[in-house]
C-alpha positions in Angstrom: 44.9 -19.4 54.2 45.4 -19.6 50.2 43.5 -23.0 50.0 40.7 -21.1 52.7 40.4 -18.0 49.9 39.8 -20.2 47.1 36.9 -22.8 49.0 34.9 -19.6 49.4 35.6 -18.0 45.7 34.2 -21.9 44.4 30.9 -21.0 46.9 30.4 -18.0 46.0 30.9 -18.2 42.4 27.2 -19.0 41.3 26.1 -16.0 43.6 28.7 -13.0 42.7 29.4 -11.5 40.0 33.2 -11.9 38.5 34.5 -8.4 39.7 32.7 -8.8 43.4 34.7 -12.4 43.6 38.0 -10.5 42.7 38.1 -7.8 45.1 37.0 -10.6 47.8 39.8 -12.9 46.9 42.2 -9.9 46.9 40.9 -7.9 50.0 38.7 -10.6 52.5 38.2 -7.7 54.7 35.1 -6.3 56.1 35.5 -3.1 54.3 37.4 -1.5 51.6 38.3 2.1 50.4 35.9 3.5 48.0 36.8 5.6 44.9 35.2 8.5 46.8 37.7 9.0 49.0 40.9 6.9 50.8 38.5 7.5 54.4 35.3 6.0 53.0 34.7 2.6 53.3 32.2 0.4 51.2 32.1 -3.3 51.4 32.5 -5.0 48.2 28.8 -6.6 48.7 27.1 -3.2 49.3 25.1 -2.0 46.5 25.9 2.1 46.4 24.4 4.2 43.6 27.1 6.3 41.8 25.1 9.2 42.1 24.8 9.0 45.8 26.2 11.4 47.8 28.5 10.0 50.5 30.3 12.1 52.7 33.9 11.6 54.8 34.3 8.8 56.6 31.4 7.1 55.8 31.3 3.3 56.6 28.7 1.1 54.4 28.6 -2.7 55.8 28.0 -6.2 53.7 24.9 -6.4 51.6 23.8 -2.6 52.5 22.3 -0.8 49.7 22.3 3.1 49.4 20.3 4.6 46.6 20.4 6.9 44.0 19.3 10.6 45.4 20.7 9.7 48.8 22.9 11.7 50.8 24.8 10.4 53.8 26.5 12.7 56.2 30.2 12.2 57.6 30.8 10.1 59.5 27.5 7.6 58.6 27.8 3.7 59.4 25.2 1.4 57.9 25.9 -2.1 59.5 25.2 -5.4 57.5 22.3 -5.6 55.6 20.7 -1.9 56.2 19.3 -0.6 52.8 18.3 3.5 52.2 16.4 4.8 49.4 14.3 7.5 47.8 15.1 11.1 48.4 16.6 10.5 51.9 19.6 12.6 53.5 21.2 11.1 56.9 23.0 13.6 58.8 26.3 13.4 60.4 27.4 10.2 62.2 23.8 8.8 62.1 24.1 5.1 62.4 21.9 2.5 60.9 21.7 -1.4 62.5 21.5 -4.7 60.8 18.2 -4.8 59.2 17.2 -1.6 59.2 15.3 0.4 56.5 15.2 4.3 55.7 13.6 6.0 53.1 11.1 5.0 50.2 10.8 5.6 46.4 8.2 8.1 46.7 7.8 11.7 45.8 8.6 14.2 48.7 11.8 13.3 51.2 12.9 11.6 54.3 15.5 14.2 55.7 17.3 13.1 59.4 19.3 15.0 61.5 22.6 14.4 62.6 23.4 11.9 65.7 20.7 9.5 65.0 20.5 5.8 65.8 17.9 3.7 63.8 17.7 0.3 65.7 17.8 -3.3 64.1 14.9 -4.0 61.7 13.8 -0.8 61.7 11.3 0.9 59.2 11.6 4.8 59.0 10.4 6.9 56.3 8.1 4.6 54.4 4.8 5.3 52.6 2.0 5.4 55.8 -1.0 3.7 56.2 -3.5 5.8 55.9 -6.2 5.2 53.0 -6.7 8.6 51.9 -2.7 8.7 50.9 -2.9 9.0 46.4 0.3 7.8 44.9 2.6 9.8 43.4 1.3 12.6 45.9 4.5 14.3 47.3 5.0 13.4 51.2 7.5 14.0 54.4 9.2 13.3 57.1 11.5 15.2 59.2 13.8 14.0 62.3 16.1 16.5 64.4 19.5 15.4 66.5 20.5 13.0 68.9 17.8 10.4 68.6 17.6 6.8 69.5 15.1 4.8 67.5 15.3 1.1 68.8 14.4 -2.1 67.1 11.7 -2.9 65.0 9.9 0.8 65.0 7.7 1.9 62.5 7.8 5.8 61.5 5.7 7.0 58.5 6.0 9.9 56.0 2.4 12.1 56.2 -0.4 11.4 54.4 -0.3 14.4 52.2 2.1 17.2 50.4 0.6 20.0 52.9 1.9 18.3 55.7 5.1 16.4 57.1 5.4 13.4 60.1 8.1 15.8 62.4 10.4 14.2 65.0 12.3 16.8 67.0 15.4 16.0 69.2 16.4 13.6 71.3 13.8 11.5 71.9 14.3 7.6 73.1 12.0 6.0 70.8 12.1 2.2 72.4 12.0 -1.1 70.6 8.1 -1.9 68.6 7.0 1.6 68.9 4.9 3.0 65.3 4.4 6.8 64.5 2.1 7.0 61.8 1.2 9.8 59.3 1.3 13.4 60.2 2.4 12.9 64.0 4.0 16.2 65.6 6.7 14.6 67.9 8.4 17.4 70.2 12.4 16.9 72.5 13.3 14.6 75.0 10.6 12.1 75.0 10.6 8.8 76.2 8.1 6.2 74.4 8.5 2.6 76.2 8.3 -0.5 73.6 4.8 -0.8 71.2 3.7 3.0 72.4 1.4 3.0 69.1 0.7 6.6 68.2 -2.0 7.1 65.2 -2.5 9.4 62.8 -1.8 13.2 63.5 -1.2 13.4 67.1 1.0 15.7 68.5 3.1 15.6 71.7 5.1 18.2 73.0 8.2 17.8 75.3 9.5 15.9 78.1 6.8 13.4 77.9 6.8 9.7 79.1 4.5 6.5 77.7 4.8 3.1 79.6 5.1 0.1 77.5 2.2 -1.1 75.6 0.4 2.7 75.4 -1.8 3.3 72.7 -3.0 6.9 71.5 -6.3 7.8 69.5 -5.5 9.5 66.1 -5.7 13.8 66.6 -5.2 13.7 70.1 -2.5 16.1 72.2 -0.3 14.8 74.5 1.3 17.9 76.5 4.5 18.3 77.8 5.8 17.0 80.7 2.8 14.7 81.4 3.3 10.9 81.3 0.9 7.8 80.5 0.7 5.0 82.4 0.3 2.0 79.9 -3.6 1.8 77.9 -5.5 3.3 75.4 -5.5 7.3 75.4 -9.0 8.3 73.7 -8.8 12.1 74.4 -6.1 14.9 75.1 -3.1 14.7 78.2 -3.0 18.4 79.7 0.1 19.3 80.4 2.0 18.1 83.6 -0.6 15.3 84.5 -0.5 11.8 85.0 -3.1 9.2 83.3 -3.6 5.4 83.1 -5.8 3.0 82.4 -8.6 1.7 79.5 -9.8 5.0 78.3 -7.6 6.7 80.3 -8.5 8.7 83.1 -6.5 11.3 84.9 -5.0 10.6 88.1 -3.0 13.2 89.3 0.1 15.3 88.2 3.0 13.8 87.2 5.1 14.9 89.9 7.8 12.7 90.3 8.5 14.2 86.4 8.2 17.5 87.3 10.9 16.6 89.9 13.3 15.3 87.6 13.1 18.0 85.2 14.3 20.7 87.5 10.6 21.8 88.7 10.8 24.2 92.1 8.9 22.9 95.3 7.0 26.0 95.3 6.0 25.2 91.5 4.9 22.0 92.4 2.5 23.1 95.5 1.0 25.6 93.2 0.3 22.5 90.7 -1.1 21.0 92.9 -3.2 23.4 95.0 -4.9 24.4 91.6 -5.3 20.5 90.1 -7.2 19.8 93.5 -9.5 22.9 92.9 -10.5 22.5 89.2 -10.7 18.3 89.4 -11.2 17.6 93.3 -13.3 20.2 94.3 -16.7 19.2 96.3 -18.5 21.9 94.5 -21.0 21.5 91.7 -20.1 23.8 89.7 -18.8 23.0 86.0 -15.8 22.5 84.5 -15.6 25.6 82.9 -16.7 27.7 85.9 -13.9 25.8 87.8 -11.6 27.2 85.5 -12.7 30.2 85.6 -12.4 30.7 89.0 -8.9 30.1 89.1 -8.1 32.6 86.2 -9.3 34.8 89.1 -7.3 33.4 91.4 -4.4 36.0 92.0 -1.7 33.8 93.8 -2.2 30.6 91.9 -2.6 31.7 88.8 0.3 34.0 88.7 2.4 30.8 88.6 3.7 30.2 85.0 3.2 26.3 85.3 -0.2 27.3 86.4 -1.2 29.3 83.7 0.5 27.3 81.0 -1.7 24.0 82.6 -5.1 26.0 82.8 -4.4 27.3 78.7 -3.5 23.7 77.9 -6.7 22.7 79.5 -9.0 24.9 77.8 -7.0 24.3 74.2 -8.1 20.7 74.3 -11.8 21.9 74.6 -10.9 24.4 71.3 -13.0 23.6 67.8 -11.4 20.3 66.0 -10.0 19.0 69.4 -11.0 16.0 71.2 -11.5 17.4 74.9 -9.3 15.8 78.0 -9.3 12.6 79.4 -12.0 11.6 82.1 -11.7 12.8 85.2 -13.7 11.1 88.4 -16.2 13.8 90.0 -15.3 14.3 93.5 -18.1 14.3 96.1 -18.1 15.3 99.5 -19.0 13.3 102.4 
């Protein structure tokens, strides 16, 4: 074991420097106490800041590096070769796998909830990509609780001091996926791998993207609706179902609506009052459709109804980008 310790001191001589090569000779471990505390653990290799804050029972793996203004929460592990910077605080017992990268050296902050998994390779908190971004301008991101961001995601700071990227909580962000620059990201979504979401769009809760779904910069993607895989041009209503290039609505998204504790009687009203504003055999408009059912007593008494019909007409609102296509219905 002796002869073992000293073959790897002779290889790693030209590489370390001559205090890393004696605490690995006298502690081969994976990790060893810090002078922080006796329960945090830093491996010799890791390159921590003195000035970072670290709190109890932190873990910091081989070849991590953890800069200067940030803060780690207890209970924190950074596996091998995951790097932090900038002004970036981790909540507690976030975790961070191989490869992964959080936080920039830019003005403004990366600040991440507690409970949070960022997956292998991943980049979180980096400057974004958008053109009009000036350096040295001041900019943000902010994630809440319980999230799972998988391999190889992309998540930006915003574009701007008057604004932030916002990621709320517990969301299952799958492997490839990219958020860019001012996106409004609400609880309990479920993105499937490369769901590519462009500048400032906004989606609310409860919402689910098959894999490969792409989403047009500015556009709203309400709760409880879910996209079947293709390029979203225009706004998601809530509760509805779309698919397709330049996707078109095909339905509600019932079997969601089911799963998230939504009554029978709830559903039937959903459905009664999609039929009559994107089925109907009349030829009246859109807006005289929904007008009608504001009128409508029974149906639009419903909660879900009324909180569908709003989200309809907010999409049509100044600055917004209308909903997706709908086919017109014609009677035979």
């Amino acid at each position: 074991m002796i002869s073992l310790l000293k073959a790897r001191e002779r290889l790693l001589s030209p590489l370390l420097s001559s205090s890393i090569r004696r605490r690995l000779s006298s502690n081969p471990s994976y990790s060893c106490e810090d002078t922080r505390g006796p329960d945090v653990f830093i491996h010799p290799s890791a390159v921590v800041h003195p000035d970072a804050v670290i709190g109890k029972g932190v873990s910091v793996g081989p070849y991590c590096t953890v800069g200067s203004s940030v803060k780690l929460g207890n209970g924190c592990k950074l596996y091998p070769s995951s790097h932090i910077f900038g002004n970036t605080e981790l909540g507690e017992s976030c975790v961070l796998m191989t490869g992964a990268v959080v936080g920039d050296e830019l003005p403004g902050s990366t600040v991440i909830g507690g409970n949070n998994i960022i997956g292998h390779h991943a980049v979180v908190g980096v400057k974004c990509q958008d053109l009009k971004y000036k350096d040295g301008d001041e900019c943000f991101l902010c994630i809440g609780n319980n999230n799972e961001i998988r391999e190889f995601c992309s998540i930006h700071r915003s574009s701007k001091a008057s604004d932030k990227t916002v990621i709320g909580d517990n969301n299952l962000i799958m492997g490839s996926c990219h958020i860019a620059h001012d996106c409004k990201i609400g609880d309990r979504n479920i993105f499937a791998n490369n769901t590519l979401l462009a500048g400032h769009v906004i989606v609310e809760d409860y919402t689910h993207t098959a894999g490969a779904t792409v989403v047009h910069q500015f556009c709203h993607i309400g709760s409880f609706s879910f996209i079947g895989g293709g390029s979203v041009s225009q706004d998601v209503p809530k509760y509805m179902m779309v698919t397709g290039e330049r996707a078109e609505l095909r339905g509600l998204n019932l079997e969601g609506l089911r799963r998230n504790g939504f009554t029978m009687s709830e559903m039937k009203s959903l459905r009664a009052a999609y039929r009559k504003i994107f089925m109907s055999t009349e030829t009246s408009s859109l807006e005289e459709r929904l007008t009608k059912m504001e009128h409508d007593p029974e149906l639009y008494s419903v909660p879900a109804v009324g909180a569908m019909l709003q989200s309809i007409r907010d999409s049509f609102a100044e600055g917004r980008r209308g909903i997706c296509k709908f086919r017109q219905w014609l009677g035979s």
